[in-house]
C-alpha positions as CSV (number, residue, x, y, z in Angstrom):
1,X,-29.4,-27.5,68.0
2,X,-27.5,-30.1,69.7
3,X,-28.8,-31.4,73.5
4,X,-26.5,-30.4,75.1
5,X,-26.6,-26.8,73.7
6,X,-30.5,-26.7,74.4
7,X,-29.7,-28.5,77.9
8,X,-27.3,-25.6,78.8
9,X,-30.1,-22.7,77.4
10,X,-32.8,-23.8,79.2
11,X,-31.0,-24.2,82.2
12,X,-30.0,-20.3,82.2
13,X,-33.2,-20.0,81.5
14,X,-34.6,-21.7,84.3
15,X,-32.8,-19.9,86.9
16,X,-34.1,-16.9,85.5
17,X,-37.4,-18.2,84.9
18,X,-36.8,-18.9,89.1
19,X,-35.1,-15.5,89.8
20,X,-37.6,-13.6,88.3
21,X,-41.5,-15.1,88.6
22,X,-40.7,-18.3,91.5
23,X,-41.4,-21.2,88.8
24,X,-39.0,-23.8,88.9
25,X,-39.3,-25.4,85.5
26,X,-41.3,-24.8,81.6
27,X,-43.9,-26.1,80.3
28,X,-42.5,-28.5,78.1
29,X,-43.2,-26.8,74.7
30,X,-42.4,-23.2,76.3
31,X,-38.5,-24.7,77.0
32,X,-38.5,-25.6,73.5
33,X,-39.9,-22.0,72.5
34,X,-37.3,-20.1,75.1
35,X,-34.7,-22.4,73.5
36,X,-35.2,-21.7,69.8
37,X,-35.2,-17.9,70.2
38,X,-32.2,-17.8,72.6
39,X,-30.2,-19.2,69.6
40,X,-31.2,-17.0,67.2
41,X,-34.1,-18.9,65.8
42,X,-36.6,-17.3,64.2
43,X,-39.9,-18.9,65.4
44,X,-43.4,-19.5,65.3
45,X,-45.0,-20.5,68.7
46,X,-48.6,-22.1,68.2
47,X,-50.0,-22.4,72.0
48,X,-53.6,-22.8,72.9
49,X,-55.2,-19.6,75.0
50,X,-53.7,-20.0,78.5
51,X,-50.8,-21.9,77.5
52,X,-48.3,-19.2,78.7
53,X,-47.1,-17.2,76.1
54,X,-45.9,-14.4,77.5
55,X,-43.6,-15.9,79.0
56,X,-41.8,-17.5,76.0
57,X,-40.7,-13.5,75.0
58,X,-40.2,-12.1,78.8
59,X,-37.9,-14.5,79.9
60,X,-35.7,-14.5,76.5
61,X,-36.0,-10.5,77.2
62,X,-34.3,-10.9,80.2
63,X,-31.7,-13.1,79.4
64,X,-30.6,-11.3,76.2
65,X,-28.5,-7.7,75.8
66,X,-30.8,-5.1,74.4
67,X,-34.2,-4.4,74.0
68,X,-37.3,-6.9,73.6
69,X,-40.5,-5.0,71.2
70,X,-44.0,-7.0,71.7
71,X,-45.9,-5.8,68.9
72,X,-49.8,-6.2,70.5
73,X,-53.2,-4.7,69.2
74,X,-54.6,-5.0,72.8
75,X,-53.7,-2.3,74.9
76,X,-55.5,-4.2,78.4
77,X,-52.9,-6.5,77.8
78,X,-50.1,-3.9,77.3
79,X,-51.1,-2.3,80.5
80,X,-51.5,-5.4,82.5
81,X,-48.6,-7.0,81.6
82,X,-46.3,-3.8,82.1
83,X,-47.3,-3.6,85.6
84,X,-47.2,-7.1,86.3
85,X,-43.1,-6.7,85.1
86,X,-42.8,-3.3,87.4
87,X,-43.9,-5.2,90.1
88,X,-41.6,-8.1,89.5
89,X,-38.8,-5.1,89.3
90,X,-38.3,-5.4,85.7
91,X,-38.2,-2.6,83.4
92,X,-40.9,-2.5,81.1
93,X,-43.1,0.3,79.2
94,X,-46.2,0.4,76.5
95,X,-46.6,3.0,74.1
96,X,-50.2,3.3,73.1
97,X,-53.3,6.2,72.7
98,X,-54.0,7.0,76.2
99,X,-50.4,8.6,76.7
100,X,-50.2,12.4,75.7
101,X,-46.4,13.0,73.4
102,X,-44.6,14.1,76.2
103,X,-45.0,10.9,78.1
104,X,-44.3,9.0,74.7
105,X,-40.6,10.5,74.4
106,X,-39.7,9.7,77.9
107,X,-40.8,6.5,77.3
108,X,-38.7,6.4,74.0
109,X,-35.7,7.7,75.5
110,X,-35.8,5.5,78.3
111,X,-35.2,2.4,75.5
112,X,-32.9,4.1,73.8
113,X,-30.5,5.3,76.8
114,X,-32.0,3.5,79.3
115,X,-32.8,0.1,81.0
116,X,-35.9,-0.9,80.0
117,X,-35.9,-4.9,78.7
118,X,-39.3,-4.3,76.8
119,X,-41.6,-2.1,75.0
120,X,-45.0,-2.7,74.0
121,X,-46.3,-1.2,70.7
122,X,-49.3,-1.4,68.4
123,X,-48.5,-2.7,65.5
124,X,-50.1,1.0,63.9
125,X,-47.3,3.2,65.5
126,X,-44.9,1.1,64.2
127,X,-45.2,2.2,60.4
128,X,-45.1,5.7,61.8
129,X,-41.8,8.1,60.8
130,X,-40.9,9.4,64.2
131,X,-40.9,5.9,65.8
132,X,-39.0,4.8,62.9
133,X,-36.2,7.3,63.2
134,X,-36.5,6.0,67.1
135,X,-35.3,2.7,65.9
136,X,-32.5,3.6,64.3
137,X,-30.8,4.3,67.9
138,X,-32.4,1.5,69.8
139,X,-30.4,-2.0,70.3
140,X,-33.3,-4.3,69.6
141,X,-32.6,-8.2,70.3
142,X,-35.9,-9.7,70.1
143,X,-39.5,-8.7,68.3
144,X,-42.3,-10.8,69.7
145,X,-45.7,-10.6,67.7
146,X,-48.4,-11.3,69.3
147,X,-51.5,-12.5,67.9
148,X,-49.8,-13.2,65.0
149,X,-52.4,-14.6,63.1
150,X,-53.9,-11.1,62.2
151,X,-51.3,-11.1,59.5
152,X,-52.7,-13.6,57.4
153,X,-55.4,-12.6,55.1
154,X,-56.7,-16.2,55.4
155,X,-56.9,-15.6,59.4
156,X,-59.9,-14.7,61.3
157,X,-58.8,-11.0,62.2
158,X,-56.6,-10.1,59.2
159,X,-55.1,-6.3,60.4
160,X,-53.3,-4.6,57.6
161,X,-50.8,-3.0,60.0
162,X,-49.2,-6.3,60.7
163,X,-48.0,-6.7,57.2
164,X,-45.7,-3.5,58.1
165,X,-43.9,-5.5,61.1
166,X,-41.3,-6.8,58.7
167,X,-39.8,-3.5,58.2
168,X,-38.4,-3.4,61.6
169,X,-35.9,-6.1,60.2
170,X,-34.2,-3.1,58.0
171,X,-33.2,-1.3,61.1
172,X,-32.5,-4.1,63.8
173,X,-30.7,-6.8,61.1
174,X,-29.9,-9.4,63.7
175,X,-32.9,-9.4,65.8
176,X,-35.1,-12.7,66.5
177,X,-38.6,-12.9,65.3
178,X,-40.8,-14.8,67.6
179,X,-45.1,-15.3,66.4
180,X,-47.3,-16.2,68.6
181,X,-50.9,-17.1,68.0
182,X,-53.5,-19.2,69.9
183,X,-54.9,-20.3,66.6
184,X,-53.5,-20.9,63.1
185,X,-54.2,-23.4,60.3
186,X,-51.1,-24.6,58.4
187,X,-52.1,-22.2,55.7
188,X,-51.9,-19.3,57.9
189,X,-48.9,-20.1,59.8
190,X,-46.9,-20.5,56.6
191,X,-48.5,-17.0,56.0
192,X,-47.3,-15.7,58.7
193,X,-43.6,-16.8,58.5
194,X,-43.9,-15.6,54.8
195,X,-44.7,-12.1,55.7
196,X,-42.3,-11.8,59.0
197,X,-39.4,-12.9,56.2
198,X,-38.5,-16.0,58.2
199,X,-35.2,-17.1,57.1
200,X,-36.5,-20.7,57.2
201,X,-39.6,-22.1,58.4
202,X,-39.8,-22.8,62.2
203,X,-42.9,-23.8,63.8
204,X,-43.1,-24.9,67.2
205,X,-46.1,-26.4,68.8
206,X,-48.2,-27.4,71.9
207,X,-51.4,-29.7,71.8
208,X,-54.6,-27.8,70.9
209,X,-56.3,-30.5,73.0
210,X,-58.3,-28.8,75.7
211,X,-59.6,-32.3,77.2
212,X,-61.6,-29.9,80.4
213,X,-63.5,-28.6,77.7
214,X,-67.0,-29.2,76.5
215,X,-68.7,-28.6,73.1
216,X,-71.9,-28.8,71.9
217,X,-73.8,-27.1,68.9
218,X,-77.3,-26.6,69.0
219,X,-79.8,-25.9,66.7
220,X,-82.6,-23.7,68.1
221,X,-85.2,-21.0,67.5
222,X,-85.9,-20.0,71.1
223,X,-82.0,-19.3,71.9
224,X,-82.9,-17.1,75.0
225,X,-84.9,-20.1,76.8
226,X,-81.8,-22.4,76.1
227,X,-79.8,-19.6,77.3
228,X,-81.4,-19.3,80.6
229,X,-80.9,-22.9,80.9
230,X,-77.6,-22.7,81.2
231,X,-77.2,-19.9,82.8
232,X,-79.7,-21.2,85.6
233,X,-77.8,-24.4,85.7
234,X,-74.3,-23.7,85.5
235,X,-72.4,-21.8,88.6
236,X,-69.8,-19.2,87.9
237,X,-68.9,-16.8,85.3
238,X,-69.4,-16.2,82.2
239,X,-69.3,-15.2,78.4
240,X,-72.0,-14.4,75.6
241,X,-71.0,-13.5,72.4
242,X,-73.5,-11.7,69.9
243,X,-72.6,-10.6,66.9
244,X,-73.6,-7.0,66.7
245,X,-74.1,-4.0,69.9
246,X,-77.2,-3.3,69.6
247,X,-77.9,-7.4,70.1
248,X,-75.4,-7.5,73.1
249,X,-77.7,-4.5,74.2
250,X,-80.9,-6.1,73.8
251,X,-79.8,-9.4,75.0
252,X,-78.0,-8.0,78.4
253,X,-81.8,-6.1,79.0
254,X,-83.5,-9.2,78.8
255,X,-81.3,-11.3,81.3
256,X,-81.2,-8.2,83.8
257,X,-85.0,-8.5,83.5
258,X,-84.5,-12.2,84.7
259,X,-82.9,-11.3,87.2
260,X,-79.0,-12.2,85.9
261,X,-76.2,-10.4,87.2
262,X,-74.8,-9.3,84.0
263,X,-73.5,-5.9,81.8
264,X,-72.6,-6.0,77.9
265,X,-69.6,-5.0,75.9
266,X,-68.6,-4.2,72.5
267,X,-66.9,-1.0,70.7
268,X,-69.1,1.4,71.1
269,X,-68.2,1.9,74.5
270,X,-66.4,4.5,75.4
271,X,-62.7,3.4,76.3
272,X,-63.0,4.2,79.9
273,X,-66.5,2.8,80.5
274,X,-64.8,-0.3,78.5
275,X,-62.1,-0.8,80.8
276,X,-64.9,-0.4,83.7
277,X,-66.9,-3.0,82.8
278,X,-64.0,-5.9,81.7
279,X,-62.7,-4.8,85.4
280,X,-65.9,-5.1,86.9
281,X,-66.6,-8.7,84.8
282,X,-62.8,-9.9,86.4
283,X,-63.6,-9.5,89.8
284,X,-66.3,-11.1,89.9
285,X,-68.6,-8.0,90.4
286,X,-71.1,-8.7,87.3
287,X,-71.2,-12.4,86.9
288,X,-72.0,-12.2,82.9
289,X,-70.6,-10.5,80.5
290,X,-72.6,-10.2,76.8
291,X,-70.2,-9.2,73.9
292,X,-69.0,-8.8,70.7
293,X,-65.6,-10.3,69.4
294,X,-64.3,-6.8,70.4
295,X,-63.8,-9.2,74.0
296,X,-61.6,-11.4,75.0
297,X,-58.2,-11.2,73.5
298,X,-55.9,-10.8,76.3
299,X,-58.2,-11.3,79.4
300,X,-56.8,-13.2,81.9
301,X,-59.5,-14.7,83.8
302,X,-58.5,-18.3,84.5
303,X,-62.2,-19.3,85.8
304,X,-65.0,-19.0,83.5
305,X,-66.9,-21.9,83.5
306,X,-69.1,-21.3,79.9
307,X,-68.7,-19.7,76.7
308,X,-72.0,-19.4,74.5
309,X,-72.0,-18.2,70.9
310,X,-75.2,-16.8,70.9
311,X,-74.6,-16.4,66.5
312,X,-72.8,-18.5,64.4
313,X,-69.0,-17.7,64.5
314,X,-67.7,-16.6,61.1
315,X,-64.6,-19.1,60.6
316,X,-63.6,-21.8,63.3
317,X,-60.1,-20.1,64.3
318,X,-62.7,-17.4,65.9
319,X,-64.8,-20.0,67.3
320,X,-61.6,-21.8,68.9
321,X,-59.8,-19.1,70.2
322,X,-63.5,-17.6,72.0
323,X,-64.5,-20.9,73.0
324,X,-60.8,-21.9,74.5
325,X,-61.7,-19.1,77.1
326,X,-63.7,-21.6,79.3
327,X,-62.0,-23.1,81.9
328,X,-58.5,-21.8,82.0
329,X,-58.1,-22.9,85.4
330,X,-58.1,-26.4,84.1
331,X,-61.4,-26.7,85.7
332,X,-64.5,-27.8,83.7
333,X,-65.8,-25.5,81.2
334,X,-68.7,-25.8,79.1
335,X,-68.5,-24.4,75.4
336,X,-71.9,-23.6,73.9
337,X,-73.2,-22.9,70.3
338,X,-76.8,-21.5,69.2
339,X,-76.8,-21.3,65.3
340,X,-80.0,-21.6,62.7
341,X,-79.7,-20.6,59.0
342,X,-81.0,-17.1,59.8
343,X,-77.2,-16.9,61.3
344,X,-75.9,-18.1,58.2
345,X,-78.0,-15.7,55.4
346,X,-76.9,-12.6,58.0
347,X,-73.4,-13.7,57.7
348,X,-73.4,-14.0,53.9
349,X,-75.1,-11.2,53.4
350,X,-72.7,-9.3,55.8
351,X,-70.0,-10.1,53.5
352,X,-70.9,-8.9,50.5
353,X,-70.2,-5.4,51.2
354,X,-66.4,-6.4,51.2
355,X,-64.0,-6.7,48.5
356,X,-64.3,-9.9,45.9
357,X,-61.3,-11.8,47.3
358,X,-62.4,-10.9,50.7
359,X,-65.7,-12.3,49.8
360,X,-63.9,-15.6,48.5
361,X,-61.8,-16.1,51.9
362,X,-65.0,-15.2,54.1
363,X,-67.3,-18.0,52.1
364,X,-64.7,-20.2,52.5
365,X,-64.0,-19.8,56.3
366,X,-68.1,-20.0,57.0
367,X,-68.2,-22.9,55.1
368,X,-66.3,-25.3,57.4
369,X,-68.1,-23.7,60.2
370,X,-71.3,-24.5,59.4
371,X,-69.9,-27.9,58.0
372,X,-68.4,-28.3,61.8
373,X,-71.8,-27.3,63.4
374,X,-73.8,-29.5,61.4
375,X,-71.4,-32.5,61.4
376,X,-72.0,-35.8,63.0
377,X,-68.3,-36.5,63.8
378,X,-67.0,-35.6,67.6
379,X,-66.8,-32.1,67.8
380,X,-63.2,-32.7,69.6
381,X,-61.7,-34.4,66.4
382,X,-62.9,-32.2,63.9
383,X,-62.0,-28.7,65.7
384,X,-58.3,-30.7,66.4
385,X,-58.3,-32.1,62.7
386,X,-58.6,-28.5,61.6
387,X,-55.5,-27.0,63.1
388,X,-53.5,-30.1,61.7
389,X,-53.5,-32.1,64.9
390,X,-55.0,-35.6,64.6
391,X,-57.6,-37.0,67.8
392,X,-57.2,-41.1,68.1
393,X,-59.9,-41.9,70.9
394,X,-63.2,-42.9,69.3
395,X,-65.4,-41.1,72.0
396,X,-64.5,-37.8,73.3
397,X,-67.1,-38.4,76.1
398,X,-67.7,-34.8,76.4
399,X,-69.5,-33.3,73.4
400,X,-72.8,-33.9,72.3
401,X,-72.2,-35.9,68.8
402,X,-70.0,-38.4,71.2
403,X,-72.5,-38.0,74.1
404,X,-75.7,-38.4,72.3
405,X,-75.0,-39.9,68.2
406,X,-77.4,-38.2,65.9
């Protein structure tokens, strides 16, 4: 793409950027995203949590004729952003569980014969044959996956039901692909573009650098005592994660016994009593919330000020996308990891229920975490180093390898 093409996009796309939301300009990598996808680009987006994402398929949406898909697993996310679009005046709907079928063909009618700019699916209803013969009819311009990285057997969160996506290409020929992840090593973001048929490779990136955020491993047997520590010691909100319920259970006990404003969170949950307690957590009603990985994806709170991995994470694309979190708000956010090798014998035992080359990925991916937590080298550098991006400054000044040198 020449300048002066880009030049003319993103200026289109800034007055609708203003039209619509008040911004007057991108972030610079979000321009380049918009930009890419406006001309037909197929394209992967790699943007740390808070970068703003959604905006790199919304405004696109907008600006092209026909009808935007956003393939999410997260239906909080669904629902939040569809009424943040309403409210803006824009036409949006989600399709997901908690809609009974009648409300489901409205909706599907409305995108075929009516204005709505975009729909928000999970990826699972895609695959199905009623939506399929839905597609047929539907003008679709743009198919924005989100959290792309589930795709990728080599990911953190591999979902089956991604692999399907592709098959939207049969009926929609001409439509743009845009994937967007927080987190993706170079072998899963060439997965990813394998799988979404990319007609050529197009990767587009912003800095993994979260320079607000602190990180330090610790090696403890008494994790609650070092928990209270923090918790004591640190002002403002929150996030624990456990590895199983019945530990965020037990966990969120003891700390209401101490006195800590806090509730837990994981699966198990009923969806309404889920929905309850993430509310609850956002508003600054319970001041800690104790969970499973089950929380997180798609929360837009801008100002928690720790994340503690109360376990071992099982691969450091989990870790990074948890961790990253903290301190949206660009204040300072303090990023907190308990392991001992009890963590790592429940992890490897864990996976050996799961198929062989399951098993192979999984040893792999826990392998460079505990290398990570039990390195010397600046925690900074290693987690950048990981996700291809290289760290020059010798002393991170905020991580405990650079702030106290084992």
């Amino acid at each position: 793409m020449i300048e002066s093409e880009k030049h003319n996009i993103l200026t289109s796309a800034e007055e609708t950027l203003h039209k619509w939301w008040g911004y007057e300009s991108f972030r610079p990598v979000q321009g380049d995203i918009i930009a890419s996808v406006l001309s037909g680009h197929d394209t992967l987006a790699l943007m740390p949590t808070g970068g703003g994402k959604s905006l790199t398929y919304q405004v696109p949406a907008l600006m092209m004729e026909g009808l935007t898909i956003v393939v999410t697993p997260l239906i909080a996310l669904m629902k939040d952003q569809v009424d943040q679009l309403n409210r803006r005046g824009i036409s949006a709907v989600a399709i997901h569980s908690g809609l009974d079928s009648r409300r489901i063909e409205i909706a599907l009618d409305n995108c075929t014969y009516g204005d709505v700019k975009l729909l928000y699916i999970a990826p699972e209803r895609l695959a199905t044959d009623a939506f399929r013969v839905r597609l047929r009819s539907m003008n679709i311009s743009l198919v924005a996956v989100d959290e792309a990285h589930c795709i990728s057997q080599w990911g953190y969160d591999f979902r089956p039901s991604y692999l399907r996506i592709a098959e939207i290409r049969r009926y929609a020929p001409k439509a743009t692909f845009l994937a967007l992840t927080a987190s993706a090593t170079e072998v899963v973001a060439k997965d990813i573009m394998y799988h979404l048929g990319f007609k050529e490779q197009n990767i587009l990136r912003s800095s993994f650098a979260r320079p607000n955020l602190s990180y330090v491993v610790r090696e403890v047997d008494d994790k609650l005592y070092h928990l209270m520590r923090i918790i004591n010691n640190v002002e403002g909100s929150g996030i624990v994660y456990m590895r199983t319920r019945e530990g965020c259970e037990q966990l969120a006990e003891q700390l209401k016994a101490e006195g800590i404003s806090v509730n837990f969170y994981h699966a198990g949950l009923p969806t309404m009593e889920r929905n309850i307690r993430q509310d609850e957590w956002q508003q600054g009603k319970v001041r800690i919330i104790v969970a499973t990985n089950a929380f997180g994806m798609g929360i837009d709170k801008s100002d928690v000020r720790f994340v503690i991995h109360y376990n071992l994470c099982d691969s450091l694309e989990a870790y990074y996308q948890e961790a990253g979190r903290a301190g949206r708000d660009g204040g300072e956010g303090r990023c907190l990891t308990f392991y001992s090798y009890k963590d790592i014998q429940k992890l490897e035992k864990f996976m050996q229920g799961k198929p062989v080359a399951e098993q192979e990925i999984g040893k792999l991916l826990l392998l460079e975490t505990v290398s990570y937590a039990e390195s010397s080298m600046c925690r900074r550098k290693s987690l950048l180093h990981y996700f291809g991006e290289e760290y020059t400054e010798t002393n991170c000044g905020a991580c405990d390898n650079c702030c106290n040198p084992k």
